[in-house]
C-alpha positions as CSV (number, residue, x, y, z in Angstrom):
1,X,-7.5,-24.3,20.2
2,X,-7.0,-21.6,18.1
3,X,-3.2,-22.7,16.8
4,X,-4.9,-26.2,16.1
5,X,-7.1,-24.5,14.1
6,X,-4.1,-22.6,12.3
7,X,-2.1,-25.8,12.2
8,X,-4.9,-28.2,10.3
9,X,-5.2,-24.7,8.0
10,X,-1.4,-25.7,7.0
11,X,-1.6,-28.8,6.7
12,X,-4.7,-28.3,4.3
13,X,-2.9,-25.8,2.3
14,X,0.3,-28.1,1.9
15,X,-1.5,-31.1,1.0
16,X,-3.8,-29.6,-1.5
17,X,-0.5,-28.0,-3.0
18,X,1.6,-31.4,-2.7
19,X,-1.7,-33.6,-4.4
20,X,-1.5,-31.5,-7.3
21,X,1.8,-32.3,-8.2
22,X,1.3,-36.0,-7.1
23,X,-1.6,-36.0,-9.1
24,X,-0.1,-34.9,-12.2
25,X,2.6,-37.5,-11.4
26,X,0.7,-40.7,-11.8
27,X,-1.3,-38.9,-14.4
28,X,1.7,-37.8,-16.6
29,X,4.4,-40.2,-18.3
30,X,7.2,-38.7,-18.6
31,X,9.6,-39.4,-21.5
32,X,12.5,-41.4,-21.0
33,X,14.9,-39.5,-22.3
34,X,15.4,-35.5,-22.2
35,X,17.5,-33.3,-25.0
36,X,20.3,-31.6,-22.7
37,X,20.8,-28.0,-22.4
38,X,22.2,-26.7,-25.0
39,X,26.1,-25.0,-24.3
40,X,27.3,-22.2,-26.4
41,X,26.4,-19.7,-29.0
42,X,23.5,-20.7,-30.9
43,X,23.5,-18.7,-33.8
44,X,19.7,-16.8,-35.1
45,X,19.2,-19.1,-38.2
46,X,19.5,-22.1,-35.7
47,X,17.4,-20.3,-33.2
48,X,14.4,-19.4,-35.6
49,X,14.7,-22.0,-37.7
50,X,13.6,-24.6,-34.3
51,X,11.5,-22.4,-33.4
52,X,9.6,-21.7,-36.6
53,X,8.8,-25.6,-37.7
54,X,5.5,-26.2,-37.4
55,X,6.1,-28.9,-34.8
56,X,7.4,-26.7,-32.6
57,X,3.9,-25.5,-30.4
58,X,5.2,-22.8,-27.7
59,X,9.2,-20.6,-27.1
60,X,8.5,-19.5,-23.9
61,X,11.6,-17.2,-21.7
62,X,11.0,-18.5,-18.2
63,X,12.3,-18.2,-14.7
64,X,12.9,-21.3,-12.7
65,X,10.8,-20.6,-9.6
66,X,11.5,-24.1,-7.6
67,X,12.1,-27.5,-8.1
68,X,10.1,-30.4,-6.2
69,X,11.5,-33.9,-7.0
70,X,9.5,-37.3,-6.4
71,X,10.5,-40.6,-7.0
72,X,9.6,-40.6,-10.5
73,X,9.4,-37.1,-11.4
74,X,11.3,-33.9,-10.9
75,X,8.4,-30.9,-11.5
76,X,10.2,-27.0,-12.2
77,X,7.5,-24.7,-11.2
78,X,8.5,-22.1,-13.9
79,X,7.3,-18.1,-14.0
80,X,6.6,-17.6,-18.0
81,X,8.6,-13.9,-18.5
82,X,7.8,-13.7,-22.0
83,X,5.6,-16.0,-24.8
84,X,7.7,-15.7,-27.7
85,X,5.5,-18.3,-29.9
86,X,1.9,-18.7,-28.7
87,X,0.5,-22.5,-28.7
88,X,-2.8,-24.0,-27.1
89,X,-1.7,-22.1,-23.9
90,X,-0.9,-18.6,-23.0
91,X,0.8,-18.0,-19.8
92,X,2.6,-15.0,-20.1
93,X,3.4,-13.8,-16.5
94,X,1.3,-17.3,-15.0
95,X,3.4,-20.2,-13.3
96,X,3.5,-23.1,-15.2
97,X,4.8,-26.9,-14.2
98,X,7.5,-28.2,-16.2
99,X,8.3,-31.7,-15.5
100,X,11.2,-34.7,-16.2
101,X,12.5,-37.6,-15.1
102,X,15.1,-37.7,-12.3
103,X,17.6,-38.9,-14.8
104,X,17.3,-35.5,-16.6
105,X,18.3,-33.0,-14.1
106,X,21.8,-33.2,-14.9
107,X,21.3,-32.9,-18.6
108,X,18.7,-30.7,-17.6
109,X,20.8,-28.3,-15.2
110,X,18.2,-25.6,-13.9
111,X,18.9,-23.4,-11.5
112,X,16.6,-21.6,-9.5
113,X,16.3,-18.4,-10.4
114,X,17.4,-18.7,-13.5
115,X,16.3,-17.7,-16.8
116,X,16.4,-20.0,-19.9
117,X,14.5,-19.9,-23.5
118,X,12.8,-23.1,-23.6
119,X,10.9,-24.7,-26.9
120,X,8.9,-27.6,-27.3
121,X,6.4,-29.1,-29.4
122,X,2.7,-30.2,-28.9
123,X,3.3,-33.3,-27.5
124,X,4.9,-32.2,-24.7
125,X,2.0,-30.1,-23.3
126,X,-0.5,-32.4,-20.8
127,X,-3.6,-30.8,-19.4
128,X,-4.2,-32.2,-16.0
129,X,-6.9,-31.0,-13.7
130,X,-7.7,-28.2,-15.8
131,X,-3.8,-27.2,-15.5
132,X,-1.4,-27.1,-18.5
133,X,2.3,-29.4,-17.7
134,X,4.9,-29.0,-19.9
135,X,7.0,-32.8,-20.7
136,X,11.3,-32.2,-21.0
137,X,11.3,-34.9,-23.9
138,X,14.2,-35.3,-26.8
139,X,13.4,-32.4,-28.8
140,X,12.5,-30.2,-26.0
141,X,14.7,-27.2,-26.4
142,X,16.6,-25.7,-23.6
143,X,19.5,-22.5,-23.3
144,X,20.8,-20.4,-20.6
145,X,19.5,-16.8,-21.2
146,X,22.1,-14.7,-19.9
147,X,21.4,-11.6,-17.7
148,X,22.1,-8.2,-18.5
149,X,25.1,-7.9,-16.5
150,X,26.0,-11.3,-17.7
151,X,25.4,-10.2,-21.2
152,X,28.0,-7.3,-20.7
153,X,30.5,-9.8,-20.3
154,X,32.7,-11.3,-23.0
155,X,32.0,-14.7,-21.8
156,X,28.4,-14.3,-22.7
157,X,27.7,-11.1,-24.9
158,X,27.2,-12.9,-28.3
159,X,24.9,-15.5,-26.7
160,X,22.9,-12.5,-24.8
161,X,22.8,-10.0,-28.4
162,X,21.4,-13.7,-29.8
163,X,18.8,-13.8,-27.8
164,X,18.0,-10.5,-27.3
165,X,17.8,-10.3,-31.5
166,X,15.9,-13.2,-31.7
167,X,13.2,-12.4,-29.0
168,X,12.9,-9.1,-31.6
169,X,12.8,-10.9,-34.2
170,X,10.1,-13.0,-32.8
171,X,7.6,-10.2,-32.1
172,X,6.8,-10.4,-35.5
173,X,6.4,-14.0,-35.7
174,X,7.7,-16.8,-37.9
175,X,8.8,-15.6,-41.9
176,X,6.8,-18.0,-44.3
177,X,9.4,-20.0,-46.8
């Protein structure tokens, strides 16, 4: 009786966890097309010039956490390591739901575990159940962020310091013009 007990607990657990996404699924329409991830150096005018326009709402660092796909969605449960530009939400060290079509995860390429600087604008951001989502759409930005190791490396050094310089620069926010 008492591995029943444990077994419907599960299931409970699972379900509620699975609904939410499911929810947010038929709740959410998702773009139909995604920006891919951008390749290469990106230099620090590029980088704080997208970041700075005023439609641009959040530049978050994140983690990739997970990935769940469904047949219309692919969700990336995301740990927020560092808000570099605050917007309507503020989820430094929360979990937050990042979500695209199928089509996207090869333009997309997340890995798990992963870190990447991400930027986006308001309208990608969908409150659901009391629960920010953010939308991959065509001006959703998205880059690698190296690791320190990797950043030691010639292959990825400049595009590390780039980051690294521009997260700096960011903690004192956007220059007016």
């Amino acid at each position: 009786m008492r591995l029943d007990l444990q077994w419907l607990a599960c299931l409970a657990l699972c379900l509620a966890v699975f609904s939410t996404h499911a929810n947010a699924d038929a709740r959410i329409k998702c773009p139909e097309t995604c920006s891919p991830q951008k390749t290469g150096v990106r230099t620090l005018a590029e980088l704080s010039k997208t970041a700075c326009i005023k439609s641009t709402e959040f530049v978050f660092e994140v983690q990739v956490e997970n990935a769940e796909s469904s047949l219309h969605t692919d969700a990336y449960n995301m740990t927020i390591l560092e808000v570099l530009k605050n917007g309507m939400d503020s989820p430094q060290g929360e979990n937050r739901v990042f979500i695209s079509r199928p089509s996207c995860k090869q333009k997309l390429d997340l890995k798990t575990g992963k870190t990447y600087l991400i930027m986006g604008n308001g309208n990608s951001i969908k409150k659901v159940a009391g629960r920010y989502h953010y939308l991959f759409d065509e001006q959703t930005w998205v880059q690698y962020w190296p690791t320190d190791t990797e950043g030691a490396t010639k292959q990825f050094q400049t595009q590390y310091n780039n980051l690294e310089q521009f997260r700096n620069d960011m903690f004192y926010g956007c220059k007016s013009r």
